[in-house]
C-alpha positions as CSV (number, residue, x, y, z in Angstrom):
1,X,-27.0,-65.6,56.2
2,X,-26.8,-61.8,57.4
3,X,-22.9,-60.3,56.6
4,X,-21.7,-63.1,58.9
5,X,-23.4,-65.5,60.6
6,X,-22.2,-66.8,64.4
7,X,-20.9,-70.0,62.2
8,X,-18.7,-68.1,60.2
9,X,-17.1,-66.1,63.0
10,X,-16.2,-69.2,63.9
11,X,-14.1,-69.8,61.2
12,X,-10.7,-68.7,60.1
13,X,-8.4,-69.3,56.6
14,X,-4.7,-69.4,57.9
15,X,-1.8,-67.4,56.5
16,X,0.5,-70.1,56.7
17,X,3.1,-67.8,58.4
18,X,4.4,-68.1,62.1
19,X,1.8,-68.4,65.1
20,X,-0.7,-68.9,62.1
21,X,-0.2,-72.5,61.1
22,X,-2.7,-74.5,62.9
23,X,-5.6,-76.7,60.8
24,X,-8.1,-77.9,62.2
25,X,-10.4,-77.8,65.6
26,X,-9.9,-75.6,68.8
27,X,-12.2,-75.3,71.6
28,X,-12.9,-74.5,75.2
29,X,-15.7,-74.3,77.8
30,X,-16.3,-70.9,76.2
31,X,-15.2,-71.1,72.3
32,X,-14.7,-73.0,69.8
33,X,-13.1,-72.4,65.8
34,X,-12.0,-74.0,62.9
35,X,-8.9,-73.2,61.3
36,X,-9.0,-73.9,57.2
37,X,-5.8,-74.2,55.2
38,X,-4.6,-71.4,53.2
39,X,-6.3,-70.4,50.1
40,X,-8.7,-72.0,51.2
41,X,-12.7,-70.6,50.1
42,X,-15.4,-70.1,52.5
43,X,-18.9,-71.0,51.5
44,X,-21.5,-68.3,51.6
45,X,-24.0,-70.1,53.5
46,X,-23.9,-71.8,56.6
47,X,-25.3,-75.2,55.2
48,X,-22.5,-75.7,52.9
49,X,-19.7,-73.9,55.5
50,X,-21.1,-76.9,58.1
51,X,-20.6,-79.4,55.4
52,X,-17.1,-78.2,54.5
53,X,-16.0,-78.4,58.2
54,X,-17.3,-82.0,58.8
55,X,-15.2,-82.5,55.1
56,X,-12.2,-80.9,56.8
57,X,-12.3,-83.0,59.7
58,X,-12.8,-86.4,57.5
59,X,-9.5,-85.0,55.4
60,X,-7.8,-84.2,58.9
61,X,-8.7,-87.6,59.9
62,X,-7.7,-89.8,57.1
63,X,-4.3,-87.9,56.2
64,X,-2.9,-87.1,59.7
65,X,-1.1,-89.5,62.3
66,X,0.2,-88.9,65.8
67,X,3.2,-87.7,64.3
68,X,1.8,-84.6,62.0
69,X,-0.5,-84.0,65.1
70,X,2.5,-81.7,67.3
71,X,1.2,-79.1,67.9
72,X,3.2,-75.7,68.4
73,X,3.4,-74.8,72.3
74,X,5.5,-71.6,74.0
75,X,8.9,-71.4,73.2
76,X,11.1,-74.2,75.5
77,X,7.7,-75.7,76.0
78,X,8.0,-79.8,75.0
79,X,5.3,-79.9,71.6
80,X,2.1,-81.6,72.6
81,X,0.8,-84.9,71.0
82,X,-3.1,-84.4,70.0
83,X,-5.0,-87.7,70.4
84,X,-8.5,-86.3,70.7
85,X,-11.1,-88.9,69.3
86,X,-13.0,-86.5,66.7
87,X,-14.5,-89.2,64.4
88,X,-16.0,-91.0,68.3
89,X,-17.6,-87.6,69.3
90,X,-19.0,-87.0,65.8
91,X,-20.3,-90.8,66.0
92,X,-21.8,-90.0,68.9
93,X,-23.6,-86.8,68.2
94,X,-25.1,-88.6,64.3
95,X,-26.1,-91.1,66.0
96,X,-28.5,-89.6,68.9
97,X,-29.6,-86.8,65.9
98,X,-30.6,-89.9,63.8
99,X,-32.6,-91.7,66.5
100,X,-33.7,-88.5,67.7
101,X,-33.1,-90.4,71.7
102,X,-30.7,-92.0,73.7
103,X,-29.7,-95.9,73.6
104,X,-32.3,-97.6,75.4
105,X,-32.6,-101.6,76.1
106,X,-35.9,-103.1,75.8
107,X,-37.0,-105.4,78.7
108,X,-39.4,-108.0,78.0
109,X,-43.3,-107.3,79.5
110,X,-45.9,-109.7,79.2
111,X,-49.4,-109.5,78.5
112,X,-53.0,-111.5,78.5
113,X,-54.0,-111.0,75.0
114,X,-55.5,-113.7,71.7
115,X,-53.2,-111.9,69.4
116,X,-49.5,-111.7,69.6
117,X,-46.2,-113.5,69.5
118,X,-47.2,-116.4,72.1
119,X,-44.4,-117.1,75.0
120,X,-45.8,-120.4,75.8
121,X,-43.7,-121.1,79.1
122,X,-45.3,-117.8,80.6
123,X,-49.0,-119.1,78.9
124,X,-48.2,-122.3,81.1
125,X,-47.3,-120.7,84.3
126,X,-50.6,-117.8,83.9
127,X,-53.2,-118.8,81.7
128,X,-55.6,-121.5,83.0
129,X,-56.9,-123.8,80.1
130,X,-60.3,-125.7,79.5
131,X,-60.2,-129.5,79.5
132,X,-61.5,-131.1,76.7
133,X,-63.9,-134.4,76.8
134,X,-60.9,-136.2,75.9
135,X,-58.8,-134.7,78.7
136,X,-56.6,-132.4,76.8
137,X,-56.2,-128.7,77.1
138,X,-57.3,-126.1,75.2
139,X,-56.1,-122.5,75.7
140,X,-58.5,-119.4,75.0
141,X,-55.9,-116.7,76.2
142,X,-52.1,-116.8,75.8
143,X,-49.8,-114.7,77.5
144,X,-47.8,-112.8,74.7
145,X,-44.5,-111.0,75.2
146,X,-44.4,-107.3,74.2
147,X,-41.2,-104.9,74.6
148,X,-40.7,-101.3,76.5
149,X,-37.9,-99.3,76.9
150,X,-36.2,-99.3,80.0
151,X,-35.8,-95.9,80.4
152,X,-33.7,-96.3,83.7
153,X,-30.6,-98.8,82.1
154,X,-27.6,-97.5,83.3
155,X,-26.9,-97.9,79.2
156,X,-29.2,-94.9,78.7
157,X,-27.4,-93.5,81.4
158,X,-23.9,-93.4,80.2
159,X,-25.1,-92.9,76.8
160,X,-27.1,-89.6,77.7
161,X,-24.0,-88.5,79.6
162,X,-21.6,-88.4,76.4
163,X,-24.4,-87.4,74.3
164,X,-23.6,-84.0,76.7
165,X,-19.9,-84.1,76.5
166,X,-20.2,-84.7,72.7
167,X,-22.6,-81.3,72.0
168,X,-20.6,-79.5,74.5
169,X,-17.7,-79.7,72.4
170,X,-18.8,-80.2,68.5
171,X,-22.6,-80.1,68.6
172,X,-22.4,-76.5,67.2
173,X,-21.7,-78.2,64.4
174,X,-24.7,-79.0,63.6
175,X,-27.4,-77.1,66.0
176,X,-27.1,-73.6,69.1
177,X,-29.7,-76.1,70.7
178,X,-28.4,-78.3,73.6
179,X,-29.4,-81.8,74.6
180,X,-30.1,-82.6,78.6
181,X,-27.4,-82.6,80.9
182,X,-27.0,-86.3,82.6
183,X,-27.4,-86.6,86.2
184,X,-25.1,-89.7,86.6
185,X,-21.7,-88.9,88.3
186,X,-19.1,-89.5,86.1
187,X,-17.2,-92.9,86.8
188,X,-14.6,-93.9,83.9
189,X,-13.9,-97.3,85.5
190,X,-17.2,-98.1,85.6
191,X,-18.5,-96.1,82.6
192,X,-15.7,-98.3,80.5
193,X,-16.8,-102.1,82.2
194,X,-20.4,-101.8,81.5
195,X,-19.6,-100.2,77.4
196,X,-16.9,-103.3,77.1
197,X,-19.3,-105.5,78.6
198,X,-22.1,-104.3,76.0
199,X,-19.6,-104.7,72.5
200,X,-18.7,-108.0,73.5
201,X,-22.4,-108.9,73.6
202,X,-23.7,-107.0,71.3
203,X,-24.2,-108.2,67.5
204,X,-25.6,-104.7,65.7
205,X,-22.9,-103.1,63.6
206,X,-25.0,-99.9,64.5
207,X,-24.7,-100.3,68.1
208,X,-21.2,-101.7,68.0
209,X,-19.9,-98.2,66.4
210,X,-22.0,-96.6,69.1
211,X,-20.5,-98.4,72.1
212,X,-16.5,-98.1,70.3
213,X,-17.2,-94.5,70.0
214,X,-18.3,-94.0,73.7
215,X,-15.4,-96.5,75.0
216,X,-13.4,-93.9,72.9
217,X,-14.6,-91.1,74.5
218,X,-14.3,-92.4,77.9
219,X,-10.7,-93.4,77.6
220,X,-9.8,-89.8,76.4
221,X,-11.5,-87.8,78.8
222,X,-9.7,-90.3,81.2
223,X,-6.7,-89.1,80.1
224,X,-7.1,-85.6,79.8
225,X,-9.3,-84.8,82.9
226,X,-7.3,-81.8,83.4
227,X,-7.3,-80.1,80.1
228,X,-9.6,-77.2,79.4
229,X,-9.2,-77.3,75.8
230,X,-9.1,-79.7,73.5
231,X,-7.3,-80.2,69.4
232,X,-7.7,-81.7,66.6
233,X,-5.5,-80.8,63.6
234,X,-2.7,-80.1,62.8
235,X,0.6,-77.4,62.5
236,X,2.1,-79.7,59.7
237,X,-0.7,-78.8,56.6
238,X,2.2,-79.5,54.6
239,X,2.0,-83.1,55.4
240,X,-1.3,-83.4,54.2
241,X,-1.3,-81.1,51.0
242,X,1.9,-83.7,50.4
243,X,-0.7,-86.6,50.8
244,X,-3.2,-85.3,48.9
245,X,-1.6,-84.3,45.7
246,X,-0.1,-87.9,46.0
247,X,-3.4,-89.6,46.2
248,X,-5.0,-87.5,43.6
249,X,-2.3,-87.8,40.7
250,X,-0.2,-90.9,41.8
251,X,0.7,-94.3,41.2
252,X,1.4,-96.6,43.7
253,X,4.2,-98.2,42.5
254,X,7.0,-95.0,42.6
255,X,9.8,-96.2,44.1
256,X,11.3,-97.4,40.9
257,X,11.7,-93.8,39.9
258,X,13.8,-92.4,43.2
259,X,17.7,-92.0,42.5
260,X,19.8,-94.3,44.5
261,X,23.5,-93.2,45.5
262,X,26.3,-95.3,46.9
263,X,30.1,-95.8,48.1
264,X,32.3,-98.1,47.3
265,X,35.4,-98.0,49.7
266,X,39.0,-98.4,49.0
267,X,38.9,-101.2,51.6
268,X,36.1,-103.0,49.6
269,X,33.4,-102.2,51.5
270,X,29.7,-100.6,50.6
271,X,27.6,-98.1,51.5
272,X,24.2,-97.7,49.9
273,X,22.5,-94.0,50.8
274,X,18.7,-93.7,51.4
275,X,17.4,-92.9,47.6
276,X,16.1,-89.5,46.4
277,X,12.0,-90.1,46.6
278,X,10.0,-87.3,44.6
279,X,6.9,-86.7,46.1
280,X,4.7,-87.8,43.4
281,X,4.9,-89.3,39.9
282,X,1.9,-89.0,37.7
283,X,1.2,-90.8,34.0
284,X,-0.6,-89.7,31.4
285,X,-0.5,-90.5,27.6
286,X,2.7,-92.0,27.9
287,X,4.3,-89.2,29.6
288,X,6.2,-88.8,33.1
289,X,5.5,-86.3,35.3
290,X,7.2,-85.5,38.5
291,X,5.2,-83.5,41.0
292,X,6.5,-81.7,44.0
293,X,3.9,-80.5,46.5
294,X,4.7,-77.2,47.7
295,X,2.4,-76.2,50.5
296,X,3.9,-72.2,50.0
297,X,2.6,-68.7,50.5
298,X,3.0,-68.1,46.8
299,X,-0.7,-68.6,45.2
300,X,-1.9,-66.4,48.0
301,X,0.7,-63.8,48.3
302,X,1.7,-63.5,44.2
303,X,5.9,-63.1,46.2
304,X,8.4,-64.6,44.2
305,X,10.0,-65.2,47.7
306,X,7.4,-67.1,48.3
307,X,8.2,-69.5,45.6
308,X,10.5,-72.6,45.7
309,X,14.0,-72.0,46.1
310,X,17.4,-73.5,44.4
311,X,17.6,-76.7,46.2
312,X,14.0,-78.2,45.3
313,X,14.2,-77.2,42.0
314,X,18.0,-78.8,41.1
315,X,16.2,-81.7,43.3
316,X,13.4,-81.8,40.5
317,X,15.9,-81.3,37.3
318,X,17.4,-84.5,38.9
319,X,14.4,-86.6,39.3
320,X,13.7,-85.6,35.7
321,X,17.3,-86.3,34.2
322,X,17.5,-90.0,36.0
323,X,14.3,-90.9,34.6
324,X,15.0,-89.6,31.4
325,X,18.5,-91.0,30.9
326,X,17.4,-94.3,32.6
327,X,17.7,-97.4,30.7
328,X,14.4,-99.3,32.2
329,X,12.7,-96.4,31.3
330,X,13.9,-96.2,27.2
331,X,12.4,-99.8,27.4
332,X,9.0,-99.2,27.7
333,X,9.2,-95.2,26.0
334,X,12.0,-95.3,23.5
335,X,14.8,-93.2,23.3
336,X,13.3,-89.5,24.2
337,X,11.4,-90.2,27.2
338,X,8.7,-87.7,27.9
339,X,9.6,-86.4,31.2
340,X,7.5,-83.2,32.7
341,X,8.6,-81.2,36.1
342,X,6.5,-79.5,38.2
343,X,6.0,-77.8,41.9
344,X,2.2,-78.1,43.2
345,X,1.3,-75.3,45.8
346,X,-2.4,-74.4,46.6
347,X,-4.5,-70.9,45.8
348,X,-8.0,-69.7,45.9
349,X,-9.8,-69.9,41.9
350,X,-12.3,-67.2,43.2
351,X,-10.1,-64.9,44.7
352,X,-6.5,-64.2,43.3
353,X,-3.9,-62.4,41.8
354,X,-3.1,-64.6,38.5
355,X,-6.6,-63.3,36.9
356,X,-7.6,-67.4,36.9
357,X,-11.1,-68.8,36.8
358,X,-9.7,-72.4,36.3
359,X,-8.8,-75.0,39.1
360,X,-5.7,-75.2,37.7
361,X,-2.9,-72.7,36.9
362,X,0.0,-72.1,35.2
363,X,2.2,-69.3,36.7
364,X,5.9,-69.9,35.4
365,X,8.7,-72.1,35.3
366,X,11.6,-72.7,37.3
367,X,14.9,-73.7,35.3
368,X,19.3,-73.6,36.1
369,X,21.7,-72.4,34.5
370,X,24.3,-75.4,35.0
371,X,21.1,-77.4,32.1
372,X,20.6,-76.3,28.9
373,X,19.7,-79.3,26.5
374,X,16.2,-78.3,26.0
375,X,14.4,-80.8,27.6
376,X,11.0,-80.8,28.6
377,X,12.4,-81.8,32.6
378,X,14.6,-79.0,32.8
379,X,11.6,-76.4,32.8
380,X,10.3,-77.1,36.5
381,X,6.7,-75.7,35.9
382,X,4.4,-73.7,38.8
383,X,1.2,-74.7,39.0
384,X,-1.2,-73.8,41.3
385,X,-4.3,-75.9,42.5
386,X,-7.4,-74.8,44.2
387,X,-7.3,-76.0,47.7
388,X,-11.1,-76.6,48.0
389,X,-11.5,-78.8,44.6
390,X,-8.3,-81.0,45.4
391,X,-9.8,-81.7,49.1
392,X,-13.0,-82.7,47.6
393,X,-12.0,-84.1,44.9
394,X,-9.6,-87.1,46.3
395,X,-11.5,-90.3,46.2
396,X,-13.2,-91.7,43.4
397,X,-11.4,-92.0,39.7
398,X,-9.2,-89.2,39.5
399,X,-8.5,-89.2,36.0
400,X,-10.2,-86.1,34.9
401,X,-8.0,-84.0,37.5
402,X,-4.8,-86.0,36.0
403,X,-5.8,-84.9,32.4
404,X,-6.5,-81.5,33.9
405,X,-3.5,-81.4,35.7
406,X,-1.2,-82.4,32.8
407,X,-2.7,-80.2,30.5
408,X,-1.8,-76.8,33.0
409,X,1.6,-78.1,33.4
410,X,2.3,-79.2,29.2
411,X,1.0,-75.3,28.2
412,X,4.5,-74.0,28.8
413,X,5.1,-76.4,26.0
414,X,2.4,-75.5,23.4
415,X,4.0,-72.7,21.1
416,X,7.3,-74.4,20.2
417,X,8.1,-75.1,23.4
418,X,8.4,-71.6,24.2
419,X,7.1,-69.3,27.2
420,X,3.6,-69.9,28.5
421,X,0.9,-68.6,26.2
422,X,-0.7,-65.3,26.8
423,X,-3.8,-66.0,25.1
424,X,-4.8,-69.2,27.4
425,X,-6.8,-67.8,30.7
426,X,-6.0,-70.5,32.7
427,X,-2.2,-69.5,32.3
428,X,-0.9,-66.3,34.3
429,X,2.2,-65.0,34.7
């Protein structure tokens, strides 16, 4: 790949900083780019950069609703909802690469032949038999029924024409070349009747995926017949990086650890306030941890002001304290509960300013003045993540990026529970 290829123009790592949010897919008649999170490492090649953006659109797609899909329009312009059916389109486009042609029906054809599948109420209507002595016919040819594509089904039609609209829009994903342009006149009502008409009949998983994903289309392009461009992504990475860390190092169960408030009125009434929920707890070994996902500047830019600020980190000493001084918790961990803080926020392993080669990083701690007991919770640590592993490593058993994980945040702890080692090069201060 030359110094950069026409796919990696295409690309573009974020700043997370105003009017530089956006994740995801843009594209018009005339260009199209993908926007990756920050920190975020580019392959050197264009095989794997494909495969990472097809992986950033799965991510996009599993971790984003309609409500993280605002996007950010002209100031007192209303925000704009992004509904745009990436997952049909790329259905769409794997499926005509796979068959290498469009949808096509077969329609029966019949032939004279001695050999074959014998269709014996078109033998009866074609073939003439010999009578035997004994009066009973004997056939020596048998009309068999054979199949061939019927090229001109108004399937193959449709299907052909959002093949098109698919490549026109994502097929430089995956190839510069173009398929043929359709010559059927777009019609969504009818487009839409004869796709329904074919699920409902159909009983092929393959070709049911095929016919959802082209209803899909239909329907969208329905709706947005006067839109130029189209998204898919989001301004709200946060949300996802929030999702992530949770699905990689949490449980399920967390909502007996969130701090609940109330008030109890002079009059005898009650008020019970929505609880505290941390973004993630995480168990290992017996131990707590409380993990707040930080989707900040910081493991980029090396700023302290790009670091969390006074109210998460009192929020986290909190977490910490009502889980350590809770009495369901002394039940099942005795009387000094281990209980570990810490703020997750994303970097780059191959390129950055902490002198780390290790997915995981230790940068500092976070504590308050107003706590002082010495406790392991009270020391919120900064650990940073490369963006690419966590993204690729989110399904599947997730234990070795727990152990991992705990092992960056507990080496603030190592030397007497003192400042983070010097000597550990996957620590940097």
């Amino acid at each position: 790949m030359g110094i950069e290829s026409e796919l990696l123009r295409r690309c573009h790592v974020n700043k997370n900083e105003d009017g530089d949010r956006f994740v995801g897919v843009r594209a018009d008649t005339d260009n199209a780019m993908v926007y990756f999170p920050i920190g975020y490492q580019l392959p050197d090649n264009d095989q794997d950069l494909r495969q990472d953006i097809l992986h950033l659109i799965s991510v996009l797609a599993e971790f984003t609703n309609r409500d993280d899909k605002v996007l950010a329009m002209q100031k007192f312009e209303a925000p704009q909802f992004v509904d745009f059916p990436i997952n049909a389109y790329m259905e769409i486009i794997n499926s005509y690469m796979e068959l290498k042609s469009y949808y096509t029906e077969k329609k029966a054809v019949y032939r004279t032949s001695d050999r074959g599948k014998v269709h014996w109420g078109q033998t009866l209507k074609r073939q003439r038999p010999l009578i035997q002595s004994n009066g009973s016919p004997i056939y020596t040819n048998f009309t068999v029924r054979v199949s061939a594509p019927n090229d001109s089904n108004l399937i193959t039609k449709i299907h052909k024409y959002c093949v098109y609209e698919s490549f026109s829009k994502l097929g430089w994903l995956f190839t510069p070349d173009m398929p043929e342009k359709s010559n059927i006149e777009r019609n969504d009502r009818m487009f839409l009747t004869v796709l329904r008409d074919k699920l409902a009949s159909t009983h092929n998983d393959k070709d049911k995926r095929l016919f959802s994903a082209m209803i899909a289309m239909i329907e969208y392009m329905d709706e947005k017949t006067k839109e130029k461009q189209f998204y898919f992504g989001t301004d709200r990475f946060e949300y996802v990086w929030e999702k992530l860390v949770d699905r990689v190092f949490g449980i399920k169960e967390k909502k007996n650890y969130f701090p609940r408030t109330e008030w109890k009125l002079n009059t005898g009434k009650k008020k019970t306030n929505a609880a505290l929920e941390p973004d993630t707890i995480m168990l290992h070994n017996g131990n707590i941890y409380v993990l707040d996902a930080k989707y900040y500047r910081f493991g980029v830019t090396g700023n302290p002001n790009d670091l969390p600020e006074s109210s998460s980190i009192n929020k986290q000493i909190t977490y910490g304290e009502y889980i350590y001084t809770g009495d369901k918790y002394k039940k099942n961990y005795g009387n000094d509960v281990p209980v570990y803080n810490a703020f997750i926020m994303p970097y780059n392993v191959n390129n950055n300013l902490f002198g780390s080669n290790e997915f995981y990083a230790n940068i500092g701690e976070a504590t308050g003045d107003w706590k002082t007991n010495g406790h392991k919770y009270e020391r919120v640590q900064g650990i940073v993540v490369d963006i690419r592993y966590l993204m690729y490593h989110y399904t599947g058993k997730t234990s070795k990026q727990i152990m991992d994980l705990a092992q960056s945040i507990e080496s603030a702890f190592v030397i007497n529970g003192g400042a983070l080692p010097n000597n550990d090069s996957s620590v940097a201060i």
